[in-house]
C-alpha positions as CSV (number, residue, x, y, z in Angstrom):
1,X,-80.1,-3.6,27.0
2,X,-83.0,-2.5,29.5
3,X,-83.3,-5.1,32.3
4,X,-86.8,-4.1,33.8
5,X,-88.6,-7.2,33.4
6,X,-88.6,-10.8,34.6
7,X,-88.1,-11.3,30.9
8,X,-85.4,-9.3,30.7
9,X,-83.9,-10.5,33.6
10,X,-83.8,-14.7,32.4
11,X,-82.2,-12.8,29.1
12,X,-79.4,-10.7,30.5
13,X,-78.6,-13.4,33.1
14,X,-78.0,-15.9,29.8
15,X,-75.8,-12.9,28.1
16,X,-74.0,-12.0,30.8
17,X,-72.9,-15.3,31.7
18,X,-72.1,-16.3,28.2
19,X,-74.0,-19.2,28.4
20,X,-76.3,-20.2,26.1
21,X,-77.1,-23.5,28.3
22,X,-78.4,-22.1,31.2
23,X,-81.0,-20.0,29.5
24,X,-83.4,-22.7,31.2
25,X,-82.4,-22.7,34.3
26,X,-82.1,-18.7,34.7
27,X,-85.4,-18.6,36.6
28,X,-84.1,-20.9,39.2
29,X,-80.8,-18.2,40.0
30,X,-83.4,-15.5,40.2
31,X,-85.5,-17.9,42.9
32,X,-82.7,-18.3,44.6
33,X,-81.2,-14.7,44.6
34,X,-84.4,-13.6,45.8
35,X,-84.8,-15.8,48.8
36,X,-81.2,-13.4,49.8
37,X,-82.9,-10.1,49.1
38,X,-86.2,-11.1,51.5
39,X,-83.7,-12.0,53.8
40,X,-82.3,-8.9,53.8
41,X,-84.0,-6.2,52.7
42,X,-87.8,-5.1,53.3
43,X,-90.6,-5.8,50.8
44,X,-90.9,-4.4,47.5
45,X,-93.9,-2.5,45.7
46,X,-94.7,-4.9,42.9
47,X,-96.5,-4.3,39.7
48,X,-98.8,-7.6,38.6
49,X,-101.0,-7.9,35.4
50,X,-104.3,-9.8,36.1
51,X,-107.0,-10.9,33.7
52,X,-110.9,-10.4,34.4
53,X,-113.0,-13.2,33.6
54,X,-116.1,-12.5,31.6
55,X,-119.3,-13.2,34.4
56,X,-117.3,-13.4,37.3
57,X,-116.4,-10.6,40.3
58,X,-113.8,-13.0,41.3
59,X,-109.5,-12.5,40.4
60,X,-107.4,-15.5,41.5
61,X,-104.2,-13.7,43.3
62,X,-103.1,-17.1,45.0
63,X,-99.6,-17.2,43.3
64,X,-98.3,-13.3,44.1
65,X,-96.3,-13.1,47.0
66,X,-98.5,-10.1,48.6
67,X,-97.8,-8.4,52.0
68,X,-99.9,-5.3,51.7
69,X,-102.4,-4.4,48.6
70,X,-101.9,-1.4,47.0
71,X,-104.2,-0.3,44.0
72,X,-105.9,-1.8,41.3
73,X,-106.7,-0.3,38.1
74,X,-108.7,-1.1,34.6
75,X,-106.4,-0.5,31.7
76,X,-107.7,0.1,28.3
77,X,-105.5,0.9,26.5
78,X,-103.4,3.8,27.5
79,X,-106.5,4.6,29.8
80,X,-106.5,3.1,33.2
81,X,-109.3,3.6,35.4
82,X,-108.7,3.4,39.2
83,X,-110.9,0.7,41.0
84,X,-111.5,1.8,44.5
85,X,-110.8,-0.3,47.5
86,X,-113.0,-1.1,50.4
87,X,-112.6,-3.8,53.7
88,X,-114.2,-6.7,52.8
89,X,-118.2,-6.9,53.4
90,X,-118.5,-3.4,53.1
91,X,-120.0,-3.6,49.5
92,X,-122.5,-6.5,48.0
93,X,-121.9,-7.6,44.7
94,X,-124.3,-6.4,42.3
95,X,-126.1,-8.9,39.6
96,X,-125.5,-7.2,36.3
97,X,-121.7,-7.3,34.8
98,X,-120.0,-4.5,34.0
99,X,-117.2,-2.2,35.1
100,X,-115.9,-3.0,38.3
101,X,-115.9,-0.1,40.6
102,X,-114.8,-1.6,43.9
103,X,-112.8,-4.1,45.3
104,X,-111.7,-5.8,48.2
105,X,-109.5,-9.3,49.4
106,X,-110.8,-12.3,50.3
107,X,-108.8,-15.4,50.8
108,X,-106.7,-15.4,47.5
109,X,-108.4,-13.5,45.6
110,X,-109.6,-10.1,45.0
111,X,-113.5,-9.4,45.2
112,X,-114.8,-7.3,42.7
113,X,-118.4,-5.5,43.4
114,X,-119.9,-6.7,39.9
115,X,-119.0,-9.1,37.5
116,X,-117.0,-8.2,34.3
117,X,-118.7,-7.9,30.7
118,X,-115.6,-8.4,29.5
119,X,-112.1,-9.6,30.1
120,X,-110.8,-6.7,31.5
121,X,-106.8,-6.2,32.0
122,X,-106.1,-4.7,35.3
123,X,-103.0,-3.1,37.2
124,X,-102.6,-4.6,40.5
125,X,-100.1,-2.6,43.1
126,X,-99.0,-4.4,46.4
127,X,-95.9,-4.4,48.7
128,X,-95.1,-8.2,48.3
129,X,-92.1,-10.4,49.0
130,X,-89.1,-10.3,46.3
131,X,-90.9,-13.1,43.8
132,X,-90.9,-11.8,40.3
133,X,-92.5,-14.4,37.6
134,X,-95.0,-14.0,34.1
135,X,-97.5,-13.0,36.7
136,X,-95.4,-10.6,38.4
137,X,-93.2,-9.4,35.6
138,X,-91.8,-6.2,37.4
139,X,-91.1,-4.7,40.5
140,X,-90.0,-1.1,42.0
141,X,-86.5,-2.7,43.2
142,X,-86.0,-4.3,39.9
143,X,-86.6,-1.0,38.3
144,X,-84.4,1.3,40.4
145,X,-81.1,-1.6,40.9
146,X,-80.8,-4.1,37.8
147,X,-77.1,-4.1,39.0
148,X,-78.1,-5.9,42.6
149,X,-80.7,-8.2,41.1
150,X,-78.2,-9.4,38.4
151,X,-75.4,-10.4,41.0
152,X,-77.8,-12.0,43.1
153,X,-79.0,-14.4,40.2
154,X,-75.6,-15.1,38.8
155,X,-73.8,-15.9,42.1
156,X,-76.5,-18.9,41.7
157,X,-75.7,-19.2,38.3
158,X,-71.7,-19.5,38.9
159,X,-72.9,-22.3,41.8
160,X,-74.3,-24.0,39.3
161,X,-71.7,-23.9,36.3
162,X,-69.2,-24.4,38.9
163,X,-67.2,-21.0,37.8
164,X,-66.0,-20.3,41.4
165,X,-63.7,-17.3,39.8
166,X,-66.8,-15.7,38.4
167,X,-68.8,-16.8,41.1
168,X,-66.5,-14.8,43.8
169,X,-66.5,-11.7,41.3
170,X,-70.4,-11.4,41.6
171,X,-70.5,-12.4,45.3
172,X,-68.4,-9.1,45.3
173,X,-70.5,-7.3,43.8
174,X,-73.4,-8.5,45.2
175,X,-72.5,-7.5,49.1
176,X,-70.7,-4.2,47.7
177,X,-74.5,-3.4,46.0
178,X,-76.5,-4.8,48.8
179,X,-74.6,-2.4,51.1
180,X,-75.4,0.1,49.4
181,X,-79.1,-0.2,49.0
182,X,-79.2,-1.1,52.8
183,X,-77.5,2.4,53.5
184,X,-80.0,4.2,50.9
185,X,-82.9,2.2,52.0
186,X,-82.0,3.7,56.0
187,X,-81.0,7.1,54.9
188,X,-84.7,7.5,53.2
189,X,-86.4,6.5,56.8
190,X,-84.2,9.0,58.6
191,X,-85.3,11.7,56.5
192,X,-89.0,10.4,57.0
193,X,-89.0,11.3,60.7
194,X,-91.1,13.7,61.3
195,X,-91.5,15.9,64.7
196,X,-94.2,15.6,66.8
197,X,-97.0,17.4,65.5
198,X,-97.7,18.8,69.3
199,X,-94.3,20.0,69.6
200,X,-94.3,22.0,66.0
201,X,-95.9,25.3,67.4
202,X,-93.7,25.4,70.4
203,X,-92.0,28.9,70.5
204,X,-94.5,30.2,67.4
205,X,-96.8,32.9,66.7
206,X,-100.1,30.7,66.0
207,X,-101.9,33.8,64.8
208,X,-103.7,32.3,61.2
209,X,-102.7,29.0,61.7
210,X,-105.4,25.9,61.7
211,X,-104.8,24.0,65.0
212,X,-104.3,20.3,64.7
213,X,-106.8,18.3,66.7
């Protein structure tokens, strides 16, 4: 079964445990498994689903666990429109509803530079803190190791049926997988390093080349 959603997750957790009584508490082992992974590993780009309110410019963000914003985008459909972002008071909000075109953060909430007509659905992007719920169904970690997320929630979930057999099995798995996103996750910033750009003409014939200023 795909396990690329929050609800996906709480289902898989239940199935994989063979348990069909802790279906309830699967969102507490994912809690918990999380509070692991933002100990040790960075943030994660996060995917959240936000609703527009008709005559307002205003999108309560208060319970995403944000770190950096990203993009935002209108979806209609299987059309998306990208809302540009600007800093904050930068841009007045104009009087008559409509598309939103711009948008900025303020407090807890995004500020839009109109109000919607409608009830828009929008595509929020941000690097936030390992905190997937309904609001935040998905994330980019989620996507790319199912396997790492899934240990961390049933080590909690074998704490809390008291299987410690099962529960040292996944605790297994857990560091094994954990290891070896931490060794990806440094690999990918070594290769990132890039040479100082002053440095890259050193011993070259700069004849047709643009000089970096």
């Amino acid at each position: 079964m795909s396990i690329s959603t929050y609800s996906e997750l709480k289902t898989a957790i239940a199935d994989w445990m063979a348990r069909s009584d802790v279906s309830g508490s699967a969102a507490d082992f994912i809690t918990l498994g999380e509070a692991r992974l933002n100990r040790l590993l960075e943030v994660v780009a996060t995917t959240a689903t936000l609703a527009g309110v008709v005559d307002s410019a205003s999108i309560d963000i208060s319970a995403l666990s944000i770190v950096e914003p990203q993009n935002l985008y209108v979806t209609d459909g299987n059309t998306e429109y990208f809302v540009a972002p600007r800093a904050l008071g930068t841009f007045t909000t104009e009087p008559i509803s409509g598309l939103p075109g711009l948008w900025a953060i303020e407090g807890t909430n995004i500020k839009l530079d109109r109000p919607c007509d409608q009830a828009y659905s929008f595509r929020f992007i941000y690097q936030g803190r390992f905190a997937l719920s309904d609001a935040a169904p998905t994330n980019e970690f989620l996507t790319n190791n199912p396997d790492l997320y899934m240990a961390a929630a049933i080590v909690w979930g074998a704490v809390y049926t008291k299987d410690m057999q099962a529960g040292a099995m996944w605790k297994g798995m857990l560091d094994e997988f954990t290891a070896e996103v931490r060794s990806t996750i440094a690999q990918k910033k070594r290769s990132q390093l890039t040479t100082d750009p002053a440095l890259v003409g050193i011993g070259r014939d700069f004849t047709g080349w643009d000089y970096l200023v």
